[in-house]
N, C-alpha and C positions, 0 to 999 in steps of 0.2 A: 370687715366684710370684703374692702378693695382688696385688704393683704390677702384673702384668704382666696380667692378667686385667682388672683396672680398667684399663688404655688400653685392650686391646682393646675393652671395654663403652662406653667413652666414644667410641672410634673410630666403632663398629656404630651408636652413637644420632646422632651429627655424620653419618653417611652416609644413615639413615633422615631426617632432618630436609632432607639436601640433597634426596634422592631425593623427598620429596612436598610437600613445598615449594610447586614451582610448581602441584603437581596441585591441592591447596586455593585456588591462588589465582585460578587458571583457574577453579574449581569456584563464584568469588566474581562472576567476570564474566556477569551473567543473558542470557540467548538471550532476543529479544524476537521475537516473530512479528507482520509486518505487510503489510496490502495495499501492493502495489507501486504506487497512485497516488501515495502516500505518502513514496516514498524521495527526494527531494530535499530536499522541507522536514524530513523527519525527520534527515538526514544533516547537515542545518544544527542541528537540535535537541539531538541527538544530541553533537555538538561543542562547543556553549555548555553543555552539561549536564558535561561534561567538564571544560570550565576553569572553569567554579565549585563541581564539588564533586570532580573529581580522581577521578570513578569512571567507567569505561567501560562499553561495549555493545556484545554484538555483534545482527546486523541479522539475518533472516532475510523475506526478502520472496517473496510469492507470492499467487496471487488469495485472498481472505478464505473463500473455499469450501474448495479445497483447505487451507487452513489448518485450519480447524474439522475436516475428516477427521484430520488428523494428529496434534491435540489428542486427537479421540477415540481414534484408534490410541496414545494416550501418548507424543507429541512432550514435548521435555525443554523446552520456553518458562513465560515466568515471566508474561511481560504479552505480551496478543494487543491488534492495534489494527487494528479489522475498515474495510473501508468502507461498511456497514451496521450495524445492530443488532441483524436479525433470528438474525444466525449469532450472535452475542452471548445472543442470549436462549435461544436452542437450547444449546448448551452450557452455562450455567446451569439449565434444566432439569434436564440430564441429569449436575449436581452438578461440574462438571468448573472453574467459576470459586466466588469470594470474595463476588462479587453480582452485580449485572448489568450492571453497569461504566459509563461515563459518555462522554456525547455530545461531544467536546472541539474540533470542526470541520463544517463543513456541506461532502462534495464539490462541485466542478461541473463540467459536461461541457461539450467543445467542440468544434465542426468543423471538422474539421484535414485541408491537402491541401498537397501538394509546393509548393514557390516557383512551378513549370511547371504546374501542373493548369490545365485552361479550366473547370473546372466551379465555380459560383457558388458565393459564402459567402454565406447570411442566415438571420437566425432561427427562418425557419418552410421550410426548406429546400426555398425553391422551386426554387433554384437543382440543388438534388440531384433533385427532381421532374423536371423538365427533360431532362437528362443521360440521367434513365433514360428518360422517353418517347423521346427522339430517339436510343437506343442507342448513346451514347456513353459510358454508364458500366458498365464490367466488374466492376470491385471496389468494396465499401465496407470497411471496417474497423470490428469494433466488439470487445470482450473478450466470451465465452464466457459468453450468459445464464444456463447451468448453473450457475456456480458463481466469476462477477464480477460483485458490484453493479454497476456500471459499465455490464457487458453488459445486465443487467437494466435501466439508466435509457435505455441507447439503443433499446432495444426499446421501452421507452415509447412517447421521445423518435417515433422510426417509428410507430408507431401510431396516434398522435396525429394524427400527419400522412398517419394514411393511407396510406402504403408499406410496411408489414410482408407486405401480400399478395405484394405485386410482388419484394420486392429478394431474400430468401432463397438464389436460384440466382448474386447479385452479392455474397455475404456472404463477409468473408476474417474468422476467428473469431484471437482473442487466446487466450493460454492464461491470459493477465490484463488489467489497464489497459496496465500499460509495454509488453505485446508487442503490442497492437491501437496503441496509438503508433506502434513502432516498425515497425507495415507503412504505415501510413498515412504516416508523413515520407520512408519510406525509396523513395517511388510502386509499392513491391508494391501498395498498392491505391490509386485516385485522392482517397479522400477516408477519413475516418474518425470517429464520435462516440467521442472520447476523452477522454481527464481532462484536467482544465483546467490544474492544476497541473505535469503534465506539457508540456503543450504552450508551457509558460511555460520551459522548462527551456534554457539560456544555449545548449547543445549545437545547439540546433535554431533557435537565429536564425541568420536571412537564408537559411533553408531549407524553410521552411513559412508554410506562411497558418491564419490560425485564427479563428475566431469564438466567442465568449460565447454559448451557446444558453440559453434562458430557463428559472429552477429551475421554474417552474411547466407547463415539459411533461414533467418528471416527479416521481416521489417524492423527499421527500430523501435523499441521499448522507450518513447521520448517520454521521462516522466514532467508532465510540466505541471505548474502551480498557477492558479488562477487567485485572483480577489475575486470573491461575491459582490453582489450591489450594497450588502450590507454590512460590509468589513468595517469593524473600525481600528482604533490605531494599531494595538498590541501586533493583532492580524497582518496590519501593512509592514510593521515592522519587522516581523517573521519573517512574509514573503522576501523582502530585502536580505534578511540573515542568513538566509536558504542558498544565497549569490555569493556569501563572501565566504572566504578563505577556512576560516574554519570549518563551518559545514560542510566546504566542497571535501577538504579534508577525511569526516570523520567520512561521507557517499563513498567515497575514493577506498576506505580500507572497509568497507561493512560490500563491496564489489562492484561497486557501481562505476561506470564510464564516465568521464566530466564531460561535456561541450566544450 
């Protein structure tokens, strides 16, 4: 009767052990929250952080605004990597990070239009000026000033140059960087200021045109990484990864500016 009682106990703890097993392990892999200018070079990052220490990540990409809501609503992420700072410094405030996280890329925005578009590429987007006087430009593309740094440096970007009065009724809005891209390649809109790294993206040669606009018509794109209050190691260990050499590396060729 003892024997029988002991398998069945040993049985019960072999079925608890199978049954949560994978739930701890799962529970091991950190939720990282990041701006979607970010996902290519991060996916590249992400991978060599993989075969040199054998720990995974999963991705969660979306504009750095909507992120910072979500943190506040108590999103389950471990490390947020904003494309700004200022959503970084707001959540530290309001005690939600570890500190105020660290500057580890500088964005940068480009003007980006279909292989077909007539409308000019150049720096000081005369070529966009143009277009709109002579009414041949319906769309522009930029990410959502609300709540995409991105959106915010193209608004700049127009301002500077003096067409933020005119273009608003030609404006096709992003819910982020990757979806004001993806109208701008796709000729939803004829032209778009989108992320630079994105427009660098292998998907979109020999389908787009694009230009380097200059970091000083607008603020910098500081993309920094925060720890959450509730990072644990994998996480901490990331954010460190993100600093060193390789990483900086692979930002460096996907367009990004080092600190």
């Amino acid at each position: 009767m003892k024997l029988s009682l002991l398998k069945n106990r040993l049985a019960l703890s072999y079925l608890l052990l199978i049954l949560f097993t994978p739930i701890l392990s799962a529970a091991e892999i950190p939720v990282i929250a990041a701006a979607s200018n970010i996902k290519f070079a991060l996916e590249d990052i992400a991978t060599a952080f993989h075969q040199e220490t054998g720990k995974s990540l999963r991705i969660s990409y979306s504009s750095s605004g909507n992120i910072t809501r979500q943190i506040q609503q108590g999103g389950p992420f471990e490390l947020f990597l904003s494309a700004n700072a200022q959503y970084v410094k707001q959540l530290h405030q309001q005690h939600k990070t570890l500190d105020q996280g660290k500057v580890f890329a500088l964005g940068r925005l480009a003007l980006l239009s279909p292989i077909n578009s007539k409308v000019m590429l150049d720096e000081q987007l005369a070529g966009l000026k143009q277009a709109l006087q002579a009414g041949k430009l319906q769309r522009i593309a930029i990410a959502n000033p609300k709540h995409a740094p991105f959106g915010i440096a193209a608004r700049e970007v127009l301002q500077k140059q003096q067409l933020w009065d005119t273009i608003p009724p030609h404006l096709i809005l992003g819910e982020n960087a990757a979806q004001a891209t993806q109208f701008a390649s796709s000729g939803a809109a004829q032209v778009g200021l989108v992320s630079y790294s994105l427009a660098l993206a292998p998907a979109l040669k020999n389908r787009v045109r694009y230009l380097l606009i200059p970091s000083s018509l607008h603020q910098p794109l500081q993309q920094t990484a925060v720890l959450l209050n509730n990072a644990g190691d994998t996480a901490k260990l990331f954010f460190h990864y993100l600093q060193q050499e390789k990483a900086r590396g692979i930002l460096s060729r996907h367009g990004y500016t080092l600190p």
